[in-house]
Structure formats: C-alpha cells, structure tokens
N, C-alpha and C positions, 0 to 999 in steps of 0.2 A: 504494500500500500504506500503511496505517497505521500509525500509529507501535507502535502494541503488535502488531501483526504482524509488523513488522519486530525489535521487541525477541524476540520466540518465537522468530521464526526463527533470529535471534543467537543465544538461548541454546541449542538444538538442535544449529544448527553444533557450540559449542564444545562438547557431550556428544561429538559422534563423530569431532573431531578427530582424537584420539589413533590412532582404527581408521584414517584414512584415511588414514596416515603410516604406517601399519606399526606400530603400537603396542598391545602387550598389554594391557589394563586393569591387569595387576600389572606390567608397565614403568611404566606409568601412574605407579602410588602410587609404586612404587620410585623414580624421578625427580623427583615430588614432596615427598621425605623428601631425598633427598641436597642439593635446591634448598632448599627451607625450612632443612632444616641446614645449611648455608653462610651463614645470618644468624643461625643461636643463638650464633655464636661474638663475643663483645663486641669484640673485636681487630679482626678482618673487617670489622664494623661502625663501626666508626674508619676503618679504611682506604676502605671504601666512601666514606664522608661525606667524607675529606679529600680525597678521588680527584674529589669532585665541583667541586672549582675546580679541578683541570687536574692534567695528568700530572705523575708524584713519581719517583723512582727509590728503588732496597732505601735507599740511605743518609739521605735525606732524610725517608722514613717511619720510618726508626730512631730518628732523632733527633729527631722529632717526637713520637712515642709511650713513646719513652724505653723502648723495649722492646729485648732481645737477638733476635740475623740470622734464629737457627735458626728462633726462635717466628715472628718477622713474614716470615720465606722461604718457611714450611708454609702460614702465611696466605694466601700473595699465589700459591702453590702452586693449590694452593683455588679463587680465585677464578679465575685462569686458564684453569682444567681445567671449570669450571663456565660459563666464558665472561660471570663478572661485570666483568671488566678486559680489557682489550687488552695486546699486550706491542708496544714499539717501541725498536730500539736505534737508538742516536745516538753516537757513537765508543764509547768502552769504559764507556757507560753504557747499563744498559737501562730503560726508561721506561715506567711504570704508567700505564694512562688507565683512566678508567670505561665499560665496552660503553655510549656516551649513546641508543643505539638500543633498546636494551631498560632495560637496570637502568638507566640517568639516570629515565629517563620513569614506571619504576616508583614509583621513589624517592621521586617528586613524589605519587604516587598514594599511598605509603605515609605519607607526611608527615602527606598529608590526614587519611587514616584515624584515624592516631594523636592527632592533636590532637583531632578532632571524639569517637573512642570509648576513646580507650586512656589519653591522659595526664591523666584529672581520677580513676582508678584510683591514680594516685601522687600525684596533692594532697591527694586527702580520702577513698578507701578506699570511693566508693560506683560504682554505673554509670552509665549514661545518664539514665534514670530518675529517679533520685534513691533508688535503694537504697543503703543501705549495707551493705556485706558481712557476712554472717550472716544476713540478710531484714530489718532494722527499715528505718522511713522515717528519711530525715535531717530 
C-alpha cells in the first residue's frame, strides 16, 4: 500500500472512531470542549509543564506556583477526572504524575505546533505568512 493510501485510510479510521466506541457525534464535540477546556485554564497549564519533570505533591505545586490549596486542588481536581495526571500515594502524601502515555506525548506535539504556528503571533503580531494582523504585509 502507498503511502497516501495509507495516510486516507488513517484519516477515515479516525472520522469513525468515535461510532465504533459507542460515541455520539455530540458526545463527540461534548468531550472535545471539556478536553480543550482543561488547557484554557493558565494554572493547569503550569501544573501540566511542571508535572512534566516528575511527580509533585498538593504542597510542592503550592509552593511553586505560589498559589492558594483551594484554586490548585480544583486544578489538579481537573486534570485527574480528565485523566491529564495520574494520582499515587506514598505514606501520607499523594503524588501528581503526568498521564506520559497520552498528555506527555501530546505535549511534545503541542510544543511543536506552537513554536512553528503560534509563538511568532506574540513576537510581532503577524502569521505564518508574513501577514500582519488587520491584512497588510510586514
């Protein structure tokens, strides 16, 4: 099989994934809003990134972020239930990891992303291209 054969047939799969799991097209989006929401929060997103050199516990991501329990407990709340983090207890501490099986490997995906299409948006306001926002050329 060729290789753009094989790339159709991938993209195909993942259109009907969702059916073949039992999944509604509107669980679909539903679970894609709750997933995507789970990184609009700038907090989470700290936690993710610091979670990506090794497991933290509530008190060492307090004191890192310099934020109060409640806010970083809803956070880590969050990622939990979303299955961005792992949970592990070790005497009377429990211990954050990052899911490395999915969100680590994402992370790496997203990193890319962001450098190659997202972060020259916050150096000079233009895209890819060379637009700058509003339509002129730079």
């Amino acid at each position: 099989m060729n290789k753009n054969k094989l790339i159709h047939k991938h993209e195909h799969m993942n259109l009907n994934h969702h059916k073949e799991h039992g999944i509604s097209e509107k669980e679909l989006y539903e679970a894609y809003k709750i997933f995507f929401g789970t990184l609009v929060s700038e907090s989470r997103l700290k936690i993710i990134n610091m979670l990506r050199s090794g497991r933290m516990n509530v008190s060492e991501i307090i004191k890192e972020l310099n934020m109060d329990q409640t806010h970083i407990s809803h956070d880590l709340q969050r990622l939990r239930r979303c299955g961005f983090v792992k949970t592990e207890k070790a005497g009377k501490f429990i211990y954050y990891s990052l899911n490395k099986e999915t969100i680590g490997q994402l992370m790496g995906i997203i990193d890319g992303h962001m450098s190659n299409y997202c972060v020259h948006i916050l150096r000079n306001d233009t895209d890819i291209n060379g637009v700058m926002k509003g339509g002129g050329e730079k």
